[in-house]
N, C-alpha and C positions, 0 to 999 in steps of 0.2 A: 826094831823090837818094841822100843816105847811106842811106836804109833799102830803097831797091830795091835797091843794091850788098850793102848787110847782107841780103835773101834771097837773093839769087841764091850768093854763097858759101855760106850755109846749105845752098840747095838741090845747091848743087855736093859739098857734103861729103856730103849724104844719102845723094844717087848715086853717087859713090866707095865708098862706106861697102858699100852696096849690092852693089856692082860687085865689091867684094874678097870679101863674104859669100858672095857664087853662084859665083865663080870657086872661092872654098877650101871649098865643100859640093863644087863639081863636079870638082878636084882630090881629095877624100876615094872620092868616089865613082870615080872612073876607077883611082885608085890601087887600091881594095880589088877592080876585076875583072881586073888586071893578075897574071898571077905565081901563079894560083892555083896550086896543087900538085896533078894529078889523080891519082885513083884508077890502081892500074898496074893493067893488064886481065885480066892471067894470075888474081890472089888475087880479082878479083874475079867474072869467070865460075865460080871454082870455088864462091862463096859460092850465087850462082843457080841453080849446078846442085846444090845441095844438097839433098838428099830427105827430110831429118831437119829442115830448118826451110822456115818460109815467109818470103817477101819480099814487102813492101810500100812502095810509093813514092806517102806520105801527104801530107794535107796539116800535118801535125803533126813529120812527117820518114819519114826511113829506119825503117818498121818490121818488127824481126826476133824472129816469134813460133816456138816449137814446132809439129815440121808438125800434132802433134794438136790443137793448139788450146789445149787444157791447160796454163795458167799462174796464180801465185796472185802471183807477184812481177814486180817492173819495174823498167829501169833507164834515165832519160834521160842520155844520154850527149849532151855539146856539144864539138864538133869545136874541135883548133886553128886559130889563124888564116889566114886563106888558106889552109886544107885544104879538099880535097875532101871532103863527108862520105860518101862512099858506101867512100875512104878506110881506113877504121872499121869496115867490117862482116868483115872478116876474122877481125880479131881478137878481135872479138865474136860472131860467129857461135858457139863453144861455148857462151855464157851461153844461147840459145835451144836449142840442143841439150839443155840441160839443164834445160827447163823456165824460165828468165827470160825477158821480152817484153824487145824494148830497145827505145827511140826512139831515133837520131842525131836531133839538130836538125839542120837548114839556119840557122845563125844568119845576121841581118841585114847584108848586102855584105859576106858573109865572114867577119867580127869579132866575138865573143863579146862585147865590150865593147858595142857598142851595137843588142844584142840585149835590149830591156826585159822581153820576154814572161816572166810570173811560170810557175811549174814546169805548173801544171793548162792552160797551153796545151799540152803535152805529153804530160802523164800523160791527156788527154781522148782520145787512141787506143787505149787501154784504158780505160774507166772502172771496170768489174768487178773491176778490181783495187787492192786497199788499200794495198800497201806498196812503196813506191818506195825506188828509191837512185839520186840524182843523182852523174853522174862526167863526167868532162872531164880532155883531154891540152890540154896546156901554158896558153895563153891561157885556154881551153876550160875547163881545170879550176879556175884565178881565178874562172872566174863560174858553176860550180858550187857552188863553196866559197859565193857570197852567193845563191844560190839552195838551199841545205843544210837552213834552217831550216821548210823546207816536205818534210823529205824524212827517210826513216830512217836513211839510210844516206850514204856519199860514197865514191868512188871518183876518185883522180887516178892519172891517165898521167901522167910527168916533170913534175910542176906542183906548185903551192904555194900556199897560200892566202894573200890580203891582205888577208880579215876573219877576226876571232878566233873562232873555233870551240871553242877550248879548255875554257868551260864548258859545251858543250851535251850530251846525252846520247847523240850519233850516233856510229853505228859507223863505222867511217875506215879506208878499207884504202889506201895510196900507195906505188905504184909507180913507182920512177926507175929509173935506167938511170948503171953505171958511167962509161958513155964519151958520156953525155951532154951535149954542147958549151953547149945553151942554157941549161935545167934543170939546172944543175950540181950535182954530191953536196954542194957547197958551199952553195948555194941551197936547195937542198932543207933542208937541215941547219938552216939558218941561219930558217927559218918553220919548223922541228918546233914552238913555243912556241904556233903558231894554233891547235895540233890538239890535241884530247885527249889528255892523259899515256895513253890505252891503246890508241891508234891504233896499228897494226897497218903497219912501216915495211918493204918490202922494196925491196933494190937489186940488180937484178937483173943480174949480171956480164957485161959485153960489149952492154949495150945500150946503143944510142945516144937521140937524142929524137928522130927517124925510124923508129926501130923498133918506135914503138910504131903505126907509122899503114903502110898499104902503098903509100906518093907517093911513094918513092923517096929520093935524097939530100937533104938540108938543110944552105943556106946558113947556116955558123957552127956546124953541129954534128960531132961528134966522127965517130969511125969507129969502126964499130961490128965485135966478134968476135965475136957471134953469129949464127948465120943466121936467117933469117923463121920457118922450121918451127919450130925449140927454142926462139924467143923468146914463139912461137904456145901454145907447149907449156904453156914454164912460167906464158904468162899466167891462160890455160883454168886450169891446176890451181888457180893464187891466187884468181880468182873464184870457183870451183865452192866451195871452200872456205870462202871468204868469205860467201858468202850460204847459202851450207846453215846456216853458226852465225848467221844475223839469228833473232833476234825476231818470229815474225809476231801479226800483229794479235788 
């Protein structure tokens, strides 16, 4: 008698156990399609109607090539959390105008964080091409930062790294935003020690941690004094720059 009472609470705990596991997978899940941040549609027809790149909606992600086809470098870029990735192409659009391929990912319910796919699930929509540089805004650029070590280069939007990168031999361009609420100059500041002493640090005056994506306002972040166009501007010239001086293979 005691040992059928002894399984049946067994079994009662198993199913509880159970029971709380599926509800907070299915709670993770409902929450990550809740709130996403959509692409605003004005920056984003203009990226489509663009004649100087092509657009692709891959299974690898958002790809934006040179309308000539013509490209010897690449950049997977992984979207912040709960962004839209198409988001992103705005601001990315000049690295294809100027000969760079990008991949946006679509990371996994949204979240970078449990996104495991290693970089060559990405870099496999170009293959012909040698030399990559992984980037990412905010959450986004956390888990570029541990995907860097398969990559030449690293670009962050308002983000910071929470693996040490500091001994490796990658080029590092990181871009913040004065009037950034999440990504604060303080944060930023505060992981300069992840990155290589020759990482390449600009903070761009009057940007917010919005401003680097075209979804509009953000919960907890600052307000921003610069407009979309000049923040478009200064971004374009940091890249273009940035990867004219990589190393190619």
């Amino acid at each position: 008698m005691q040992k059928k009472r002894g399984r049946r609470v067994l079994k009662f705990i198993v199913w509880g156990l159970v029971a709380v596991l599926v509800l907070g997978i299915g709670g993770i899940v409902a929450w990550s399609q809740i709130g996403v941040m959509q692409a605003e549609p004005g920056p984003l027809a203009d990226v489509k109607s663009n004649s100087a790149i092509q657009v692709e909606d891959a299974e690898q992600g958002i790809i934006l090539t040179p309308a000539d086809g013509e490209s010897d470098q690449g950049l997977v870029f992984v979207p912040g959390a709960k962004v839209d990735p198409w988001a992103y192409a705005p601001i990315l659009q000049s690295l294809a105008e100027e000969g760079v391929t990008v991949v946006i990912t679509r990371p996994w319910l949204n979240l970078a964080f449990f996104d495991l796919r290693g970089l060559d699930a990405f870099t496999s929509a170009a293959p012909e091409i040698d030399d990559w540089g992984v980037g990412g805004h905010s959450l986004g650029g956390v888990r570029a930062c541990q995907l860097a070590a398969d990559a030449d280069a690293l670009v962050l939007f308002g983000s910071y790294c929470s693996n040490d990168v500091s001994d490796s031999d990658l080029s590092v361009l990181s871009i913040s935003g004065s009037e950034d609420g999440l990504s604060t100059p303080a944060k930023i500041d505060a992981a300069r020690d992840m990155l290589p002493a020759d990482a390449e640090m600009v903070e761009i005056d009057g940007a917010s941690h919005a401003s680097f994506g075209d979804y509009g306002p953000q919960a907890g972040d600052g307000t921003p004094t610069i407009s979309d166009e000049e923040m478009h501007a200064q971004v374009a010239e940091l890249l273009a720059s940035f990867f004219a001086e990589l190393p190619s293979s």
